[in-house]
Structure formats: structure tokens, C-alpha cells
DRENPARO-969665 format. One record per residue (C-alpha): x, y, z. Coordinates in Angstrom, 3 decimals. Layout:
REM DRENPARO-969665
- X,Y,Z $
...
This chain:
REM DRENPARO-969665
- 253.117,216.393,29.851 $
- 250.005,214.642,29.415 $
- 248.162,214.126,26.063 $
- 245.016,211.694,24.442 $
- 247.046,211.053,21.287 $
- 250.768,211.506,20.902 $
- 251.820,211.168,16.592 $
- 255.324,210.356,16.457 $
- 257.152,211.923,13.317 $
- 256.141,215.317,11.429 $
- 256.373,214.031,7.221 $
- 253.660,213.885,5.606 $
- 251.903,210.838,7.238 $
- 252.285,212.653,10.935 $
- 251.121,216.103,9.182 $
- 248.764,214.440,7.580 $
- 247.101,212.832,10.725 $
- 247.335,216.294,12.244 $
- 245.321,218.335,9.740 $
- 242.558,215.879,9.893 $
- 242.628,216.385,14.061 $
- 242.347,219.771,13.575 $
- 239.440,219.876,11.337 $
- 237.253,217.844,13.013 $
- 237.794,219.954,16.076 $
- 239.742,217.903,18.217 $
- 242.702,219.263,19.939 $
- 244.009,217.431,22.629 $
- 246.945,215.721,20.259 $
- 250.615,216.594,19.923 $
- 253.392,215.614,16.974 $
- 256.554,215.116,18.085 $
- 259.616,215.701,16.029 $
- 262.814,214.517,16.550 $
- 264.197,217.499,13.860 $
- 262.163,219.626,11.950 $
- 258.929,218.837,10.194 $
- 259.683,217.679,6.646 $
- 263.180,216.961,8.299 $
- 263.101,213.441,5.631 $
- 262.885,215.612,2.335 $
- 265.063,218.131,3.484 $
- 268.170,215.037,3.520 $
- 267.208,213.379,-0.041 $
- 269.933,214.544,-2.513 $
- 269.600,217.665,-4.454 $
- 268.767,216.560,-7.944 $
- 266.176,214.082,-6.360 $
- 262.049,214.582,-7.153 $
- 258.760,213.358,-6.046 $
- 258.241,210.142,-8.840 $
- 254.489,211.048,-8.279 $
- 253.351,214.091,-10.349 $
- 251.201,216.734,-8.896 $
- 248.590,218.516,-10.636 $
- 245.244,220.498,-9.602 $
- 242.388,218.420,-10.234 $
- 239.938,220.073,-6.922 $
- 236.628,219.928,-8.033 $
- 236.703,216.840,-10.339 $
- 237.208,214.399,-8.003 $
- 241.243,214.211,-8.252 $
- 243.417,215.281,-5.265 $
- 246.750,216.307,-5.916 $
- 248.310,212.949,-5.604 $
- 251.299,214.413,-3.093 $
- 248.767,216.285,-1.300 $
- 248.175,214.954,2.079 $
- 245.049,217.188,2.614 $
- 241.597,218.557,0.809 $
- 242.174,221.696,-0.553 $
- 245.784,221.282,-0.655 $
- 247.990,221.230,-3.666 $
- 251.888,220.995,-3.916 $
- 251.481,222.074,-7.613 $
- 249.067,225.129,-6.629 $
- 251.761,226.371,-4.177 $
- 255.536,225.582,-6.319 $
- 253.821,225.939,-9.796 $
- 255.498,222.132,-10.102 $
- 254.633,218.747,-11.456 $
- 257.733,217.214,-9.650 $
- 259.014,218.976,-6.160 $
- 262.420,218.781,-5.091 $
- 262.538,217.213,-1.257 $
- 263.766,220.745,-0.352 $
- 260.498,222.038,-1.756 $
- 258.130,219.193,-0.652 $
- 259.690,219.706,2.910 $
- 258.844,223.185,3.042 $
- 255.378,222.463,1.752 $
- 254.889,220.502,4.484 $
- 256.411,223.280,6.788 $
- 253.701,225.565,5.323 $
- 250.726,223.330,5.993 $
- 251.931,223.236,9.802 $
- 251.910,226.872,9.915 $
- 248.699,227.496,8.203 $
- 246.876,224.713,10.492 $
- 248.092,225.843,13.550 $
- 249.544,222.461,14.381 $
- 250.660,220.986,17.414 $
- 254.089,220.184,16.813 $
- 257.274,219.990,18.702 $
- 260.445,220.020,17.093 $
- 263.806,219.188,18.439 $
- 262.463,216.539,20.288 $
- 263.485,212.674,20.366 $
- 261.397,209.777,21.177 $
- 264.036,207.932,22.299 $
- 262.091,205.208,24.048 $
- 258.906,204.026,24.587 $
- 257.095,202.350,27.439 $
- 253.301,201.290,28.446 $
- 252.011,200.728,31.777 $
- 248.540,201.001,33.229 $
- 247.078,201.265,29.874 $
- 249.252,204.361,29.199 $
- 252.019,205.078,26.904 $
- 255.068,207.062,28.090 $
- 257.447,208.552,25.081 $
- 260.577,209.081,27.037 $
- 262.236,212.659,24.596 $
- 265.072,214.308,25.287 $
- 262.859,217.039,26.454 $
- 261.044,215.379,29.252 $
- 258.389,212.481,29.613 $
- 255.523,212.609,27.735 $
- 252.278,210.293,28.778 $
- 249.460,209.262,26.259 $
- 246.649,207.280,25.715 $
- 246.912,206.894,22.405 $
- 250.335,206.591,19.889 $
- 250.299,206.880,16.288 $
- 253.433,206.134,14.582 $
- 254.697,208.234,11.738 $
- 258.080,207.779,11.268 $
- 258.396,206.526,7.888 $
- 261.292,204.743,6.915 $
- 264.047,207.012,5.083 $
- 265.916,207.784,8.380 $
- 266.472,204.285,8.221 $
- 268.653,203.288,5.574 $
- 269.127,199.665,5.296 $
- 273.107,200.261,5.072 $
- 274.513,196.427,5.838 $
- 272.531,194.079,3.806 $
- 275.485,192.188,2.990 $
- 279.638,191.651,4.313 $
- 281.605,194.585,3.666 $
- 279.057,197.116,2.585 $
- 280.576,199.506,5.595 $
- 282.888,200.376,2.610 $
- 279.875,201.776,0.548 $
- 277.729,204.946,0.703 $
- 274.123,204.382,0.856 $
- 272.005,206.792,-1.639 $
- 270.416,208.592,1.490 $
- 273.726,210.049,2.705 $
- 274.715,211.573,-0.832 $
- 274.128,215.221,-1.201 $
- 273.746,215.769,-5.061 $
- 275.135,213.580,-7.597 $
- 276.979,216.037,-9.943 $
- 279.115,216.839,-6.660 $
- 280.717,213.321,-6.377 $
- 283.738,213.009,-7.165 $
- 284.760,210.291,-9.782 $
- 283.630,209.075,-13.049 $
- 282.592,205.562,-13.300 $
- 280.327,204.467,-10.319 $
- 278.454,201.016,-9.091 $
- 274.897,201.212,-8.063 $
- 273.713,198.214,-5.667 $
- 269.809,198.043,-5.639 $
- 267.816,198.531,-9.334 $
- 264.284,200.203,-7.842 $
- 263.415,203.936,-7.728 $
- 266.700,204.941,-5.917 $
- 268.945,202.698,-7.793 $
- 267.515,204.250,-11.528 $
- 267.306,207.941,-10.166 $
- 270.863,207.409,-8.944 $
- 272.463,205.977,-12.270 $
- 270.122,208.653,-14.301 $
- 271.841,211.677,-12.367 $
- 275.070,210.581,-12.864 $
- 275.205,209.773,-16.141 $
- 273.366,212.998,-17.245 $
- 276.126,214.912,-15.036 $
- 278.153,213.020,-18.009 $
- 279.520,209.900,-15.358 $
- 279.048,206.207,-15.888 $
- 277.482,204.047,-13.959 $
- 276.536,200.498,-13.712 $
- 273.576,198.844,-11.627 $
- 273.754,195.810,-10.006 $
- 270.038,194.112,-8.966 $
- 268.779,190.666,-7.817 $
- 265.877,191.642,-10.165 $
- 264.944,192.972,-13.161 $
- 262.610,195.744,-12.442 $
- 263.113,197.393,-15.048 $
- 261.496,194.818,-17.244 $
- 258.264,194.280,-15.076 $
- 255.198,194.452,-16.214 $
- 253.607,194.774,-12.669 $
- 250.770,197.359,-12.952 $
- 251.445,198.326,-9.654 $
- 253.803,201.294,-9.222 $
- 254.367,199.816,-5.821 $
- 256.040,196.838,-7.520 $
- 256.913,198.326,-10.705 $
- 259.275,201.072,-11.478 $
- 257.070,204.718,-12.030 $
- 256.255,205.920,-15.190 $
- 257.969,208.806,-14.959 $
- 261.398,206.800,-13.512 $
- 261.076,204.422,-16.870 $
- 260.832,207.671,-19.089 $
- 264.178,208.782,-17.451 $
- 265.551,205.702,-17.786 $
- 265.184,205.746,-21.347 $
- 267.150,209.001,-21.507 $
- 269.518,207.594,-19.630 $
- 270.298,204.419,-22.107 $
- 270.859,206.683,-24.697 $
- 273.418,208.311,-23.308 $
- 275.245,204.554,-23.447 $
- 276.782,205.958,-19.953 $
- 274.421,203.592,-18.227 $
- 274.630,199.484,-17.639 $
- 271.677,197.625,-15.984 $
- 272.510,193.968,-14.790 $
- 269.854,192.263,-13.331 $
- 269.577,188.846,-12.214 $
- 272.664,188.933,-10.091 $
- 273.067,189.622,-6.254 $
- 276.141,191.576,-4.652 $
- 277.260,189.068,-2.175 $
- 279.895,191.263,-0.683 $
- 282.608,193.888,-0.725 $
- 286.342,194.272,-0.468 $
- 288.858,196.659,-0.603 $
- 291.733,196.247,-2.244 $
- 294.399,197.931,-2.754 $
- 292.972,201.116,-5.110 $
- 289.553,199.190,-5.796 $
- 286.583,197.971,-4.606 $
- 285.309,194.468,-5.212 $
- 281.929,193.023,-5.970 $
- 281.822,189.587,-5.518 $
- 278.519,188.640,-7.151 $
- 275.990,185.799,-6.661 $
- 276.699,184.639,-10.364 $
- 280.423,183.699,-9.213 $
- 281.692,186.847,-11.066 $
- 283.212,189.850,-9.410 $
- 283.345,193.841,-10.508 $
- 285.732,195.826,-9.499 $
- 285.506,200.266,-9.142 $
- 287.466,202.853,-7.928 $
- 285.040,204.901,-6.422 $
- 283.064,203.599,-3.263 $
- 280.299,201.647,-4.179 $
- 276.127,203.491,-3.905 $
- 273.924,201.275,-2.008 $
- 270.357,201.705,-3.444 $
- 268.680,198.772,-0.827 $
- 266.281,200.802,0.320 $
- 265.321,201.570,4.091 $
- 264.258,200.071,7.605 $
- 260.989,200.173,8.538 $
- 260.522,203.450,10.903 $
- 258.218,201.119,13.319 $
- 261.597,199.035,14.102 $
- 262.298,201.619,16.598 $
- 259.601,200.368,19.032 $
- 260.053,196.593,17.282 $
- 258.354,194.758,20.689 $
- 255.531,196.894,20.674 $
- 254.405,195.187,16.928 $
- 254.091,191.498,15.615 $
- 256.126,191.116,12.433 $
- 255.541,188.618,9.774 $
- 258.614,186.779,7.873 $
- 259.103,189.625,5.202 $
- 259.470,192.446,8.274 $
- 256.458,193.993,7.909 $
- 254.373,194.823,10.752 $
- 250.764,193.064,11.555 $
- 247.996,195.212,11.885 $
- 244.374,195.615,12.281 $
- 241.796,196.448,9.692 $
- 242.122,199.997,11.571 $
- 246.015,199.893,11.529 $
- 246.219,199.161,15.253 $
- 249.538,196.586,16.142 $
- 247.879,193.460,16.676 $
- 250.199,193.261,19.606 $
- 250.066,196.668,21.576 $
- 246.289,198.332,21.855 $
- 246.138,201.616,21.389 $
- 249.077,201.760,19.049 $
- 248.280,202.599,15.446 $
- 250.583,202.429,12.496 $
- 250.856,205.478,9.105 $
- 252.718,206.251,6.527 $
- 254.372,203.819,4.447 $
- 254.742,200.954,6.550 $
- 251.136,200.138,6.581 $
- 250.939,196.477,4.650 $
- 247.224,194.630,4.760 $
- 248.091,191.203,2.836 $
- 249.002,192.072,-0.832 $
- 247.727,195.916,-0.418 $
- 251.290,198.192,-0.160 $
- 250.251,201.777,0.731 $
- 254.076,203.337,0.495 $
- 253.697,206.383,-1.581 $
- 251.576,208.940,-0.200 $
- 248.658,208.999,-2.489 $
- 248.087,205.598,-0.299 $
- 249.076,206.056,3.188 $
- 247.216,209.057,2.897 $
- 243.592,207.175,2.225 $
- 244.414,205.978,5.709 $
- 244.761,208.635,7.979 $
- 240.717,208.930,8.499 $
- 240.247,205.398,9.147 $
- 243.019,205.590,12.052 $
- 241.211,208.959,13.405 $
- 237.505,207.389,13.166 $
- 238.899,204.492,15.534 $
- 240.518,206.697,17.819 $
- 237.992,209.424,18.250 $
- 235.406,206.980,18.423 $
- 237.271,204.949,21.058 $
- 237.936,208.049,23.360 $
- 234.345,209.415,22.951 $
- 235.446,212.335,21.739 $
- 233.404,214.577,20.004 $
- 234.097,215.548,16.450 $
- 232.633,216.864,12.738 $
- 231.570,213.377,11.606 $
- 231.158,216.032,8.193 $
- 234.789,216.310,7.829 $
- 235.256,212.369,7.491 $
- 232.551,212.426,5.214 $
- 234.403,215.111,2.925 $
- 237.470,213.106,3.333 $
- 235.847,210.223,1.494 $
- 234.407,211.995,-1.097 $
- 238.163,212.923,-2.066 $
- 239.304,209.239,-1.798 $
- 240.957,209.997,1.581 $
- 239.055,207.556,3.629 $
- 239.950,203.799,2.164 $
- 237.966,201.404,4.194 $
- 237.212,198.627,1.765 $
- 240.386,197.370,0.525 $
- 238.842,195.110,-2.050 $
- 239.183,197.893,-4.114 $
- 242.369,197.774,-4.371 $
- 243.614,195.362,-7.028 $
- 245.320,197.072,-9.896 $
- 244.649,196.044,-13.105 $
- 244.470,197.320,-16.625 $
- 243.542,196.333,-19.963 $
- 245.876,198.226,-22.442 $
């Protein structure tokens, strides 16, 4: 199979990308997907929600901040501030039906080679040649599960299907961002314990940025969740590693201290980045994070553009979708303009007007006064 621009991954940065292709008229794409599209959301654990509240603002200049289109709205179509993964998955399965998207499921990049000037996506389905790739694969198939000796004995947050289902009482969370607090605020409303273990104190920052900062709506349920007294935070203090023994498990902790549990310990560290999977194809700075153009190309590989949340231009993070999304028209632009193609330059132009076409990243820096 032959294609101009093969997206890899079908969440909302891949869907995304695809909606815009098909507005401005330009066909000659395909998605691949090594599941389902949405397959990410459908995985998170029952009880969690999107920390980013939708609401219809259309016509006053405010996109539904989990929409990843114009005219789109996760609130207009669930009647809900906060969706379920189940039900942001299935949104996204919607906007793939009603677009008419390209997509095709069931089908695993499982490696990835240039030559010529072309890309070739080896799937389980057959070879696939391209002249363009955009990678979409996001990061939460990626757990970062072994940050540390001995954390095979743990579960990482990803893998759990609902918190009141676990059996146990008293639990250990590892990792005190989003995951970490939505973890210990589940379990301790599904009357549990828990304590949380983190080499920071997020909790306490005063970072403006929600990218740095725990959400608004996480610190309101954290609040509920102190009162219930069911709930310890220790920051300051890094899990070193993990043993077993005999009926417990044991922290061993960075302060020289060590806590011990019964039940296996959660690991709330977060997740790999998705553009790993092709990790020669990218130039990586010493954090991990992947070097890219002004127009999200890999400074390494040409013709290889980065989305979703990933994307990293100095101290700019664009990892909830309300960012990655401003992206998606900059990446297109470059492409289309590249290849020639012809397109509805009025599409981009609508795009921008609903603060989906960041080009100027000076605007950026988050600040407040009160």
C-alpha cells in the first residue's frame, strides 16, 4: 500500500490530525491503529476522568478544551463536564465515523524503516510505504513500570481496572502527580487508606502551569480526600526500591527509612514517551524528550513529524490536549505545503480563529496576578 502521509496512532492527536485532512480536502492519508481508535481511554481505570473540564463555549471564542476539532464538543455530545475514558474513547470513535476517516484498526506498526526518501511502516497486515509519517502514539501504552530495583513486584496505575475492585485496605502510591492523587482519592473514598510516596511536593506548588502543577479540579479532590484522614502525602522522599518479604512489601526510601504494606505497591511514575518506539529516527535531549523543529519535524529524520503530548519546544509542554491540539495545523500547513498539495487555505484560517493553530510560542508563558 502506498500513501503521501501515514499518522501512526488513532487518540485524539492522530484523530485530530485526521479531521483537519479531511476538511481541507485532502485525502490521500491513512491512520493506522494498532487496536481500536480511542483504544488509550478505553484501558484507564473505571473511576478515572478527563482533569480538563468541558463546556460549550462555540461562538465566543472558547473551544471545548477536550475537543480536538471546531464544532466539536465532548460536553454537547455526554451532557458532561468530566468524561470517563470509556466515554472520551467513544467520542473519539464517533468523530471517526462522522468524518469518514481513514483509519485502520487492528493493525501494528511494528517497525519502521526509510530508504530512498520513503518511509516503510512494516504492520502485521502488510507493508505500508509513505512519504510522509506523523507520529501519534501518545504515551499511556507506555507505562514507565521499572524506574527503580524491584518495582516488578508493583502494579503500575495503567494496568488497574477500577479502584473500589482491589482487593485490600491500606495501599502505597509511588508517584504524587495527577495519577498518584486520583489514585489515593479513589481509594480512600471507596473507604481504603492509602499513603503517597513522591520525590516532590506537588501538591504544594504554586506553578501556574497545570502542566507543572497539579489541576484545579485534582487539588479540589484532594481536599476531599484529606478529610477523610484515610489519605497520607509524603513528599520529599524517593522510593529507592522494593522487596518482598515474607507477607510484606518493602519501601526502602531515599531518606534511609523504609515502609512496609501488604498489598502490592501502585506505581504512579507516569509513562514512556510513545516516539521511543522509533527512538533512532529522533534526537533526544538529556531529560528524554524528543528535538524538534519549529514545525514539529525530528530534527534528525525529514519528513517525520511529531503530535500529541510528546511535543516539547524549550520550556513550552503541550501534554494535555487543549495544547497538542493548537498543533495539529501547523504540522498539516508544512506538510501540504511541502507536497504541493492543494487544500482550503480557509479551513487553517478558521482553525486559528479557534486557537487551533499556535505558531508563535511566545505566547505561551503562563502567568497570573491573583
Amino acid at each position: 500500500m502506498e500513501t503521501k502521509i501515514a499518522i501512526v496512532g488513532a487518540g485524539p492527536a492522530g484523530i485530530g490530525l485526521g479531521i483537519l485532512l479531511e476538511k481541507v480536502g485532502f485525502k490521500d492519508y491513512v491512520i493506522l491503529e494498532k487496536y481500536e481508535v480511542g483504544a488509550t481511554f478505553f484501558q484507564w481505570p473505571k473511576e478515572m476522568k478527563l482533569i480538563t473540564p468541558s463546556f460549550i463555549g462555540h461562538g465566543f471564542g472558547s473551544l471545548d478544551l477536550n475537543s480536538i476539532a471546531p464544532e466539536t464538543s465532548p460536553a454537547f455530545s455526554f451532557e458532561k463536564e468530566h468524561l470517563t475514558g470509556e466515554e472520551y474513547g467513544t467520542f473519539l470513535q464517533m468523530l471517526s465515523q462522522h468524518f469518514k476517516l481513514k483509519v485502520e484498526e487492528d493493525t501494528e506498526v511494528k517497525r519502521v524503516e526509510k530508504k530512498n526518501g520513503y518511509y516503510r511502516l512494516h504492520t502485521d497486515e502488510g507493508c505500508i510505504t509513505a512519504e510522509y509519517v506523523i507520529w501519534a502514539t501518545g504515551e499511556y501504552q507506555f507505562p514507565n513500570s521499572k524506574p527503580f530495583e524491584g518495582a516488578e513486584l508493583a502494579i503500575h496505575n495503567s494496568e488497574v481496572e477500577s479502584w473500589a475492585e482491589l482487593d485490600g485496605d491500606e495501599f502505597t502510591i509511588i508517584g504524587g502527580y495527577e495519577s498518584g492523587i486520583d489514585a489515593g482519592y479513589h481509594l480512600v473514598m471507596n473507604k481504603k487508606s492509602a499513603t503517597v510516596f513522591s520525590r516532590s511536593s506537588l501538591w504544594e506548588s504554586e506553578e501556574v502551569d497545570p502542566s507543572l502543577s497539579l489541576s484545579p479540579y485534582t487539588k479540589e479532590r484532594l481536599v476531599s480526600a484529606m478529610e477523610t484522614n484515610r489519605l497520607q502525602l509524603k513528599g520529599g522522599v524517593e522510593v529507592l526500591k522494593i522487596e518482598k518479604a515474607a507477607e510484606d512489601y518493602v519501601l526502602y526510601l531515599s531518606d534511609g527509612s523504609s515502609h512496609k504494606t501488604k498489598t502490592k505497591p501502585i506505581l504512579a511514575t507516569g509513562f514512556i514517551p510513545g516516539a521511543k518506539q522509533i527512538q533512532s529516527f529522533f534526537e533526544w535531549d538529556e531529560t528524554g524528550v524528543p528535538l524538534l523543529s519549529e514545525q514539529d519535524e525530528s530534527t534528525e529524520s525529514h519528513n517525520l513529524f511529531l503530535i500529541g503530548p510528546n511535543v516539547r519546544h524549550k520550556e513550552v509542554i503541550f501534554c494535555f490536549i487543549y495544547k497538542f491540539r493548537q498543533r495539529f495545523a501547523v504540522v498539516a500547513k508544512e506538510i501540504l505545503d511541502r507536497a504541493g498539495a492543494d487544500y482550503n487555505e480557509s479551513v487553517l484560517e478558521h482553525y486559528r480563529k479557534n486557537n487551533m493553530f499556535l505558531d508563535d510560542l511566545t505566547c505561551c508563558e503562563v502567568k497570573c496576578e491573583c
